[in-house]
MDAnalysis code that builds the backbone (N, CA, C; Angstrom):
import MDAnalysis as mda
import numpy as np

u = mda.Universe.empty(219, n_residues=73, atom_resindex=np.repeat(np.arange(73), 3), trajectory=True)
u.add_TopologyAttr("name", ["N", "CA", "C"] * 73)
u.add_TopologyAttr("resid", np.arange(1, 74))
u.add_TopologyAttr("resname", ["UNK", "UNK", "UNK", "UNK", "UNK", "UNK", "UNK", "UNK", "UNK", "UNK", "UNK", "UNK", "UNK", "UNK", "UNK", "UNK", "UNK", "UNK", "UNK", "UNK", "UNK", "UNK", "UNK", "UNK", "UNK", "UNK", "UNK", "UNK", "UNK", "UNK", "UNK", "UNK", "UNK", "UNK", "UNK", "UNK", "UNK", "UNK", "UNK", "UNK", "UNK", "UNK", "UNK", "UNK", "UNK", "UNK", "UNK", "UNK", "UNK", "UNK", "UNK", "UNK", "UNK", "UNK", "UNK", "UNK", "UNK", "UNK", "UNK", "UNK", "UNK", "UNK", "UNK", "UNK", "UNK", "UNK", "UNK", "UNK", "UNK", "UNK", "UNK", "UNK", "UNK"])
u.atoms.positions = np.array([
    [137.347, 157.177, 156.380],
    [136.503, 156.581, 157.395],
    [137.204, 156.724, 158.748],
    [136.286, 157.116, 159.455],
    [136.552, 157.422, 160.719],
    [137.756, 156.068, 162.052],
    [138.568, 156.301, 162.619],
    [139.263, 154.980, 163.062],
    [139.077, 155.138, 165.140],
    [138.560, 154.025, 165.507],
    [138.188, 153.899, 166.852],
    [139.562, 152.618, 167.073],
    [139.014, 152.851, 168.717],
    [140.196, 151.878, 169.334],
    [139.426, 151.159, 170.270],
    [139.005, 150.077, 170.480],
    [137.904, 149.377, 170.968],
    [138.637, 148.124, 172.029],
    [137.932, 148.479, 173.212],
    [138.107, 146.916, 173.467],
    [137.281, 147.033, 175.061],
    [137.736, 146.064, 175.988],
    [136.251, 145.422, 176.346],
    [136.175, 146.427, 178.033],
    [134.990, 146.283, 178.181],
    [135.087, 147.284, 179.356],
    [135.290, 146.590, 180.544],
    [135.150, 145.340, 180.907],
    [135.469, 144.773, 182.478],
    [136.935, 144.199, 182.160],
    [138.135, 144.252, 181.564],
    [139.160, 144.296, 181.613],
    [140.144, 145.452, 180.845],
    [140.256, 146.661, 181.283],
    [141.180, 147.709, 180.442],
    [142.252, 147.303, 179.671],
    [143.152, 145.966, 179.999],
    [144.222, 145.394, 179.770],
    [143.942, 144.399, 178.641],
    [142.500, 143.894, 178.470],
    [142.073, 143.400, 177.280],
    [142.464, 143.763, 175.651],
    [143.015, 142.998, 175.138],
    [143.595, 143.308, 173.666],
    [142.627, 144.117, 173.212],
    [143.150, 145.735, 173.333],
    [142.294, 146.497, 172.212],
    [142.429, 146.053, 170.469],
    [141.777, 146.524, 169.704],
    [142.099, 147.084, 168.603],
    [141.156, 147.942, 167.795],
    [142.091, 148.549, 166.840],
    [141.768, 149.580, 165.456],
    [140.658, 149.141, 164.531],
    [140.098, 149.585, 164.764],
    [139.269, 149.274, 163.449],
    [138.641, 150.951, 162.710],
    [138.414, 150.803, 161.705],
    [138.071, 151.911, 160.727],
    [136.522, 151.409, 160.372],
    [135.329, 152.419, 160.904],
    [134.379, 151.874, 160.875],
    [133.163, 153.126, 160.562],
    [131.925, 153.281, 159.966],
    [131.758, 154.732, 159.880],
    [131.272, 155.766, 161.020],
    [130.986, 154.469, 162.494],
    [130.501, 155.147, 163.430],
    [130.964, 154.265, 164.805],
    [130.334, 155.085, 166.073],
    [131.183, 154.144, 167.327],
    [130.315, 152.553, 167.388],
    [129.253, 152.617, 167.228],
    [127.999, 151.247, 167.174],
    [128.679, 150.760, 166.224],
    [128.985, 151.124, 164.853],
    [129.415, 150.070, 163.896],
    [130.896, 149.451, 164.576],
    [131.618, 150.431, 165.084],
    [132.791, 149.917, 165.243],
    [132.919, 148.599, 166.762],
    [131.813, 149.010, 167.538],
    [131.552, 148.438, 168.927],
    [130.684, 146.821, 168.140],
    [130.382, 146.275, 167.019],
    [129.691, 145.580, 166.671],
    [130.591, 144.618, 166.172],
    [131.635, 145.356, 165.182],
    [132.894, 144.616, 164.417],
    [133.832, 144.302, 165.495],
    [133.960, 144.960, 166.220],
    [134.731, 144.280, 167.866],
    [133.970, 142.754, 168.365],
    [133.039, 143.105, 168.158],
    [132.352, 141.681, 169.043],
    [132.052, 140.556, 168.363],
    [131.931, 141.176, 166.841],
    [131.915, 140.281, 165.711],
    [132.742, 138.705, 165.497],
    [134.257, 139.520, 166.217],
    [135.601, 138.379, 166.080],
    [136.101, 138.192, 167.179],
    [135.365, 138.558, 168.593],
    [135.780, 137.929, 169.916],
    [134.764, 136.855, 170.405],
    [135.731, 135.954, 170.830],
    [135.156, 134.714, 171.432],
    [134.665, 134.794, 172.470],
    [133.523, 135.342, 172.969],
    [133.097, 135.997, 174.210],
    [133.074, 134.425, 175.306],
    [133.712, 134.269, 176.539],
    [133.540, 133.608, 177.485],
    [133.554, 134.187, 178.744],
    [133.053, 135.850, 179.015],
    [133.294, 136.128, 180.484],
    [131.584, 135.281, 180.955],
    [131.654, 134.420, 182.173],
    [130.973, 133.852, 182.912],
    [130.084, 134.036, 182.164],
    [129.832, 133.244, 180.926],
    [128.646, 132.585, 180.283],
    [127.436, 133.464, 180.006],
    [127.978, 135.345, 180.485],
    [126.749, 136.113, 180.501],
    [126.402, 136.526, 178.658],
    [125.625, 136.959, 178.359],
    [125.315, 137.133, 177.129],
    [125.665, 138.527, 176.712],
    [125.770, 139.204, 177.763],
    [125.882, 141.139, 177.337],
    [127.469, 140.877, 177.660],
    [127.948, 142.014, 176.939],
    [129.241, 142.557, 177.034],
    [129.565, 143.896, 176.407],
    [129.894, 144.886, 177.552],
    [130.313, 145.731, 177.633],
    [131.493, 146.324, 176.544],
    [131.460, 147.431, 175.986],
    [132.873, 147.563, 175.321],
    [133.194, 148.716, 175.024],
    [134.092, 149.554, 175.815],
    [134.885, 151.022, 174.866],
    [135.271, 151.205, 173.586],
    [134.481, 152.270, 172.915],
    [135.051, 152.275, 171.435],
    [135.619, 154.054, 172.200],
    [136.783, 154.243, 171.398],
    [137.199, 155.810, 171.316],
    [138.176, 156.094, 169.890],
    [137.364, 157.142, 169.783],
    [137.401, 157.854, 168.787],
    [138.700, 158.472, 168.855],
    [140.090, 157.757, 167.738],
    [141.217, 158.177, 167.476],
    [141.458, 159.910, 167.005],
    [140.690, 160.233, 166.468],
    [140.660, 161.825, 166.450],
    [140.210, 162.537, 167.329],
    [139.549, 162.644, 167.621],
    [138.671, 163.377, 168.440],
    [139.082, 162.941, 169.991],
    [139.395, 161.846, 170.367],
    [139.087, 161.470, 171.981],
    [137.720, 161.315, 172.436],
    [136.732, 161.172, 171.929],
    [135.608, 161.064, 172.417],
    [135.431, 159.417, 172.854],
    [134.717, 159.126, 173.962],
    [134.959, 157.518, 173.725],
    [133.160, 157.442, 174.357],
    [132.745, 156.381, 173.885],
    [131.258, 155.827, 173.869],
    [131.413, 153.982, 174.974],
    [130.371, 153.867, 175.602],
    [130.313, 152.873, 176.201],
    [129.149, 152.177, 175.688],
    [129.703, 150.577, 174.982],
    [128.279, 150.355, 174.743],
    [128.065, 148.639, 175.280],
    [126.793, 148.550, 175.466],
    [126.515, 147.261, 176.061],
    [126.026, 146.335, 174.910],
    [126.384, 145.330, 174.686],
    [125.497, 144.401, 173.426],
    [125.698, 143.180, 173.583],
    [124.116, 142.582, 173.470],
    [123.614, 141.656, 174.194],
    [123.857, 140.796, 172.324],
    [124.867, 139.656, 172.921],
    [124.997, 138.397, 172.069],
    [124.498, 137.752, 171.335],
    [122.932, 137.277, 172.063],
    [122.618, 136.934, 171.696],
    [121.270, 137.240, 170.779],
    [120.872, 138.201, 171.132],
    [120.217, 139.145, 170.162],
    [120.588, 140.081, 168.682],
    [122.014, 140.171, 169.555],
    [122.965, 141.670, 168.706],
    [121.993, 142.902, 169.018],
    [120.983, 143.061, 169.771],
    [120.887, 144.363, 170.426],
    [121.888, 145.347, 171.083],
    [122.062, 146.666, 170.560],
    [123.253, 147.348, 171.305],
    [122.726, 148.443, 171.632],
    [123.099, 148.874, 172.872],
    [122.579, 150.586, 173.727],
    [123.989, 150.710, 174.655],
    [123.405, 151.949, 175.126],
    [124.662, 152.591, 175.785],
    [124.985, 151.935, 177.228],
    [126.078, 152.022, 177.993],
    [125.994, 151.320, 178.942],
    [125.559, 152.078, 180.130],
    [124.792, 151.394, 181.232],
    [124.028, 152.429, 182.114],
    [124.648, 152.958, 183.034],
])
């Protein structure tokens, strides 16, 4: 299974981590899954997943309180 390095997009310095997941959405989902989201009470949050092999990295936006996720604009 594929391994990404994820973490949040309005702070670069934000604790990334590894996760092994089968795609960048699954892996951008299990990131948000176990963070305690408190930036200014907004519901979306932004997050870099990149792809440990490849270098490819995906931006995705996902809204909390839905768990709707798309790319970031």
């Amino acid at each position: 299974m594929p391994e990404f390095r994820v973490h949040a997009a309005h702070d670069a310095g934000h604790r990334a981590r590894v996760l092994e997941e089968p795609s960048f959405e699954a892996a951008a989902l299990a990131y948000v899954e176990d963070w305690p989201h408190t930036i200014d009470d907004d519901p979306e949050v932004r997050v870099i997943v990149r792809d440990l092999e490849s270098g490819r990295e995906h931006c995705f936006c996902i809204d909390l309180d839905t768990g709707e996720t798309g790319d970031c604009a």
